[in-house]
N, C-alpha and C positions, 0 to 999 in steps of 0.2 A: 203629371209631370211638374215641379214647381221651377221656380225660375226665380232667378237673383234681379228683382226688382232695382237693387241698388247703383246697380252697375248694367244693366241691359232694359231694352224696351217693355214698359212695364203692361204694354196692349197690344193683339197682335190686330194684324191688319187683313182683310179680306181675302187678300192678296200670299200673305204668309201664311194664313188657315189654309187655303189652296193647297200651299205647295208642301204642308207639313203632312196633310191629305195622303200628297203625292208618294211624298219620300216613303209613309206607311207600306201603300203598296208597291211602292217596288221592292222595300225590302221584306215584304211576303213574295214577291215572285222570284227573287234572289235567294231567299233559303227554298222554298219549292225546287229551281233549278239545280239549285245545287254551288253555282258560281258567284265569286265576289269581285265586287266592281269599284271601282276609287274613281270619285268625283275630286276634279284638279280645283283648287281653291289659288287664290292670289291672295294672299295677304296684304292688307292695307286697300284692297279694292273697296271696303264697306266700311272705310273710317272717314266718320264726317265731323270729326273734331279740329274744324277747321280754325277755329279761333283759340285753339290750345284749352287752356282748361282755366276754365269762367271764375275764378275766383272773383271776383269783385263782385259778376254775376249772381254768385251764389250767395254771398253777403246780402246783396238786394234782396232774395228770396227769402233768406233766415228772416231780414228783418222785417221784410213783408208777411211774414206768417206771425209776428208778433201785431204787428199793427193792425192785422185784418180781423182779427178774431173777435172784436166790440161791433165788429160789423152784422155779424148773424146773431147779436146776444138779443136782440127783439125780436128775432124768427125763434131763437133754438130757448130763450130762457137760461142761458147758459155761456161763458166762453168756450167754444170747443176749441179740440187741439188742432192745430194744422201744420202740415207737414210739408217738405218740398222733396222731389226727387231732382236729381243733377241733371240739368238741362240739356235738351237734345238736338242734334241738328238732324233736318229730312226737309223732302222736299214738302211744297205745300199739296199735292196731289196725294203724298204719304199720307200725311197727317190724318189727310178725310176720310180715305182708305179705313180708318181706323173708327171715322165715327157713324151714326146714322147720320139721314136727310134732316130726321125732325130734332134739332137743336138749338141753343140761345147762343145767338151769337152776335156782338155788339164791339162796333168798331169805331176807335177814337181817333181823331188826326194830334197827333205828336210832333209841333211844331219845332221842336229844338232837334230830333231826328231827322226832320223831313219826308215824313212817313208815314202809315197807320201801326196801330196795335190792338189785336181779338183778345177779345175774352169770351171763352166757350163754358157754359154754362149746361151741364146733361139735366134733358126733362123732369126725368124723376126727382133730382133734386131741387128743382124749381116747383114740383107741383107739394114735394116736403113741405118746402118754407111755407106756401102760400097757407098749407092747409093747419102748418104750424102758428103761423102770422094770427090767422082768424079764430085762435082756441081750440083748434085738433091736436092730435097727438101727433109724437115726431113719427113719421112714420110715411113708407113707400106706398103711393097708392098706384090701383091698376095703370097699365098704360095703355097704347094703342090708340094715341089722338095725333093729331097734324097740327095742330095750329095750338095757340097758348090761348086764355081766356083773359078777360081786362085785369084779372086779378091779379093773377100769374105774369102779365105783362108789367102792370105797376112793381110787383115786389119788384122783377127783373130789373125794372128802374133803380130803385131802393138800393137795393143791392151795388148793381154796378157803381152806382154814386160813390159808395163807402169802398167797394176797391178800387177805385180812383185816386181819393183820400190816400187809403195806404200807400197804392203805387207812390204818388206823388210825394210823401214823406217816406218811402224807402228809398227811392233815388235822387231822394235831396242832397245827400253827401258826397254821391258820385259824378252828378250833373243833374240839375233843374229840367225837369218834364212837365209838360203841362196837356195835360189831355182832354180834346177840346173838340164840341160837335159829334157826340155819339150816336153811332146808328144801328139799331135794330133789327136783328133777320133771324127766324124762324128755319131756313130751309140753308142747305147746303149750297144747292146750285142756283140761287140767288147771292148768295156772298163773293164781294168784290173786294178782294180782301190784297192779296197779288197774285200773281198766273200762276199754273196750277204746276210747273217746271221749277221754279223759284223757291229757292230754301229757305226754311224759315227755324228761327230757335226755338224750339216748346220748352213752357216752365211750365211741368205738373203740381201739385199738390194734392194731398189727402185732406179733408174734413173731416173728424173725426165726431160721431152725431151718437149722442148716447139711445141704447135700446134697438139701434140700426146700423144697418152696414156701412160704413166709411161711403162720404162721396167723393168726385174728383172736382177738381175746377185747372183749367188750364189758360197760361196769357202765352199770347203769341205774339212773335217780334221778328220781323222781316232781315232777314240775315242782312241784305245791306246796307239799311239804316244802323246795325251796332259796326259796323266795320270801323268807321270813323272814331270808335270808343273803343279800338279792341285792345287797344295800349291800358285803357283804363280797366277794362274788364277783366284783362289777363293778372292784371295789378292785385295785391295781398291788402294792398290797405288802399283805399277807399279816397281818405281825406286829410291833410293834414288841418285842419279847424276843425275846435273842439267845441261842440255848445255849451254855455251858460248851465250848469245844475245848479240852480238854486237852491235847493233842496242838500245836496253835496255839499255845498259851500256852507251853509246854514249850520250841519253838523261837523265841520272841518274848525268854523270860527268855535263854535258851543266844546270841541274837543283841546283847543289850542286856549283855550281862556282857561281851561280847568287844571296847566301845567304850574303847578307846585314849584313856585322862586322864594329863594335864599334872600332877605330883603336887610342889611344892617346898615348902621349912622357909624360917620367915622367923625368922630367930636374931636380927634385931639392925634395928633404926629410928634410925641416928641423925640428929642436926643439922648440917647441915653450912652456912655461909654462902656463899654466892656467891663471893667473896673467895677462900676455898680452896681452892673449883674451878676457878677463872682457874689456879690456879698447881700442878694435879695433872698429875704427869710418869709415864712408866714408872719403877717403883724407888720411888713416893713410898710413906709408910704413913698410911691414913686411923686414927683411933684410936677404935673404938667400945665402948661398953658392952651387954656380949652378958644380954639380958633373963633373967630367969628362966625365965619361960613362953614357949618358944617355940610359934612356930603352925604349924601344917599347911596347907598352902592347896591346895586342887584344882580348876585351872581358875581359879585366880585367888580363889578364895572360899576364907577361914578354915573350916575343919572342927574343928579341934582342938586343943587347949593339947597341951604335949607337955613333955619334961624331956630335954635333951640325954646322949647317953652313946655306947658302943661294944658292938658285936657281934659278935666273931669277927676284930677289928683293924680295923675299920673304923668310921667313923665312925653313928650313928645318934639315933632318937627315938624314944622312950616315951611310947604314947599317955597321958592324962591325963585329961580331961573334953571331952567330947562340945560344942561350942557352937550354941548352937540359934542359929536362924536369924532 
């Protein structure tokens, strides 16, 4: 059966295996009987899109999938791609429904929230890196352990560091996070993350690992530490301050220097009547008096007073005073 990843939950939960189980057989005992039965649905009872639609949110994720990808290039040998799916709200007892006991899961206090924030890290991918880290290939090894090894526990460190890094420069333009005092847990029912009633926002992502199946990494964020942001989160644009490219700038100055002006000297204004100009032939000589201060003109506009002279046999001008405008 495939499923629209993009738009619905993209793991089911123990809980929803259950009851998909269920529905199975009852609609085998419903075509056996013979009779058809209509389950009453309420609409809107299973929308938990309580904070409308995370645009800003999802900006943070775009740009944290660009920032993080330097983070596994010492594990993987490579950038991989990463991907985000649209954030979800569920409670936190959902969530775990969804994963095993044995996971990495490492919780930071987020002082400008008033809060914490998970980051879930699945074993397999963890026992990847490690084995990728120390010269193995990229590649899923067996599973079936409980606990992580110092190895596997340092990369976890490594790791977490660098999406910290990202986090922290993805939501620099929506609001300053600082994620500070991380702590470490292995097991499900050891994690004090908040009650298991409490909703939480999940931001998934794909890893995309060449020669292996895609892995997941997920940050969790306690629905009511974003409350107080949800004006900013619902928000299309993020920031009005722009940062500094120097690099941008560099090629803007190097494109604006190489614009092609009209540069000519105006040596001489004179008077001439109408009368004179009826009767100007080739060969005639008009007779002007050549000013002292000639002008610079660029593009048609005075820049400059100037003082007429020669350069190397050739005619020229001597800048002189600057003319304001």
């Amino acid at each position: 059966m495939a499923r629209n990843t993009t738009s619905a939950t993209h793991k089911l939960s123990s809980n929803e295996v259950a009851a998909l189980v269920d529905g199975l057989l009852d609609m085998e005992k419903e075509q056996t009987h013979g009779t058809e039965s209509v389950k009453r649905y309420k609409f809107g009872s299973d929308n938990l899109s309580i904070m409308g639609d995370y645009h800003g949110l999802r900006m943070v994720n775009e740009r944290f999938c660009r920032l993080a990808r330097p983070v596994f290039l010492p594990f993987l040998r490579m950038h991989p791609r990463i991907s985000a799916f649209p954030p979800e709200v569920k409670s936190f007892s959902h969530y775990c429904d969804e994963l095993e006991n044995f996971v990495s899961l490492t919780t930071a206090r987020v002082d400008a929230l008033r809060s914490n924030q998970l980051i879930m890290l699945p074993p397999n991918f963890v026992s990847l890196l490690t084995n990728a880290y120390y010269g193995g290939n990229i590649a899923y090894l067996p599973g079936g352990r409980a606990e992580f090894t110092a190895s596997e526990t340092r990369v976890i460190e490594i790791v977490t560091k660098g999406i910290y890094r990202a986090l922290e420069a993805a939501w620099r333009d929506l609001i300053p996070l600082d994620f500070a005092n991380p702590v470490h847990e292995d097991n499900l029912q050891f994690a004090t993350f908040v009650e298991s009633e409490e909703k939480v926002v999940c931001c998934s992502f794909i890893i995309q690992l060449p020669e292996a199946d895609p892995a997941t990494l997920d940050l969790i964020y306690p629905l009511q530490a974003l409350k107080p942001i949800a004006a900013r989160l619902r928000s299309r644009m993020q920031s009005d301050q722009v940062a500094d490219d120097l690099r941008w700038r560099s090629r803007l100055r190097e494109a604006v220097m190489a614009v092609p002006l009209n540069v000519t000297a105006r040596l001489a204004e004179p008077n001439v009547p109408i009368s004179a100009l009826t009767g100007l032939r080739p060969g005639r000589v008009v007779p002007v008096d050549l000013t002292l201060r000639p002008q610079l003109l660029v593009e048609g506009t005075p820049l400059f007073d100037a003082e007429p002279g020669a350069q190397n046999g050739r005619a020229a001008l001597s800048l002189t005073r600057r003319i304001e405008p």
